[in-house]
C-alpha positions as CSV (number, residue, x, y, z in Angstrom):
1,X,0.0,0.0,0.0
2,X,1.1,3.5,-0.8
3,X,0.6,6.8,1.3
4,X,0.7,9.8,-0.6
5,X,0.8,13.0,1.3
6,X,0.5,16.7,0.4
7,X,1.2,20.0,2.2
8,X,0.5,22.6,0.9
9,X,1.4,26.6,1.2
10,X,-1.2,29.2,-0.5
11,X,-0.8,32.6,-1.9
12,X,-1.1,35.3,0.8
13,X,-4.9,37.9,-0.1
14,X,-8.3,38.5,0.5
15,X,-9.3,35.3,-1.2
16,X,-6.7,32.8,0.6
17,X,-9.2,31.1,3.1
18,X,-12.0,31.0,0.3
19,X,-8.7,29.4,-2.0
20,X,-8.7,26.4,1.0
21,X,-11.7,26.0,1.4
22,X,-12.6,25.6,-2.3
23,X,-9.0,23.2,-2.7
24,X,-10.0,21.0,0.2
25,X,-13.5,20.5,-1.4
26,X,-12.2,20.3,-4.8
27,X,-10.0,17.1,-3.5
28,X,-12.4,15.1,-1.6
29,X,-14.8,14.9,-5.0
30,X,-11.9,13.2,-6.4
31,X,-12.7,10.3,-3.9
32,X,-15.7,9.4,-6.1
33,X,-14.0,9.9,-9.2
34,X,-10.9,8.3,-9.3
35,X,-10.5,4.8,-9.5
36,X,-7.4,3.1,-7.1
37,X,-7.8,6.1,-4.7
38,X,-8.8,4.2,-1.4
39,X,-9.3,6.8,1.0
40,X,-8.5,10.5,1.1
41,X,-8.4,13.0,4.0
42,X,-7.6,16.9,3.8
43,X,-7.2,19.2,6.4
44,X,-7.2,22.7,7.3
45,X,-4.3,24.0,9.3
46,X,-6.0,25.9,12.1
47,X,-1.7,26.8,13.7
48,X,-0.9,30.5,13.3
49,X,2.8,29.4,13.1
50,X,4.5,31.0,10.5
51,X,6.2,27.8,9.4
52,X,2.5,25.9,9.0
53,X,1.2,24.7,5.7
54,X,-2.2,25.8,5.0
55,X,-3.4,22.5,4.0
56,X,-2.9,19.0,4.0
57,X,-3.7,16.0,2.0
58,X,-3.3,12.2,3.0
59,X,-4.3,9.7,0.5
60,X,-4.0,5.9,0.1
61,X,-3.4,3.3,-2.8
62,X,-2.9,-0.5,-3.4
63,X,0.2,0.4,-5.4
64,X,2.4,2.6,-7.0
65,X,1.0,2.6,-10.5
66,X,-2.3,3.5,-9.0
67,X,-0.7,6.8,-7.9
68,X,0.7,6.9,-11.3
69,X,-2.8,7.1,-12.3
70,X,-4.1,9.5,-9.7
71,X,-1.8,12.0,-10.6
72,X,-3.1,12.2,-14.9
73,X,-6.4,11.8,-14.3
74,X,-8.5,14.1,-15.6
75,X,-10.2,15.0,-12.7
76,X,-7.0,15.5,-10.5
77,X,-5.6,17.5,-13.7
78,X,-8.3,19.8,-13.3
79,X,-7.4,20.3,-9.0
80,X,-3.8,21.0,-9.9
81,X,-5.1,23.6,-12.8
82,X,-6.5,25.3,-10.0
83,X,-4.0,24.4,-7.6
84,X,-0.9,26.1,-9.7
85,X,-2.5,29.6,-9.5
86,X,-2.6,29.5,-5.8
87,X,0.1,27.6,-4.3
88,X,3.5,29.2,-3.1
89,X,4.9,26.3,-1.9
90,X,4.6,22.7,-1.6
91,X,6.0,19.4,0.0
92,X,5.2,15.9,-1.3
93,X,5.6,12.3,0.5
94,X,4.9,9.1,-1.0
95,X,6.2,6.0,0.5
96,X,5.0,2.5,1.0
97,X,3.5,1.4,3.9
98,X,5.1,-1.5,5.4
99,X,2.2,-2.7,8.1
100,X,-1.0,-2.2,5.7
């Protein structure tokens, strides 16, 4: 089993919280979507530490070529359109999970 995980930084402005919000929702409609994506959670940072992320996204898959997938579908093509014009920074994790 593969973990995939996100954080994500956004763009500081007026619209940034609105930007989450509409990410995190964006993401979970993937679940229904996207075949091979088990399970997905996304979070909202609620830290006012200057070195948090503003969001979070955990996912799971049975194997590395269903990630593969994940990331070209149209669907999740479509969240990272979105996703480019509002990020400043972001860290990515995938790694296989040895006790699933």
């Amino acid at each position: 089993m593969i973990k995939h995980i996100v954080m994500i930084k956004l763009k500081e402005g007026k619209d940034k919280k609105e930007n989450a919000i509409k990410l995190k929702n964006n993401l979970e409609a993937l679940t229904e979507s996207i075949p091979g994506l088990l399970k997905m959670e996304v979070g909202l940072n609620i830290s006012g530490k200057p070195s948090a992320y503003d969001l979070v996204l955990t996912s799971k898959f049975n194997n590395p070529d269903d990630l593969d997938k994940y990331r070209v579908h149209p669907e999740h093509v479509k969240v990272v359109d979105f996703l480019k014009k509002i990020v400043e920074n972001i860290a990515v994790v995938d790694y296989e999970m040895l006790d699933a």
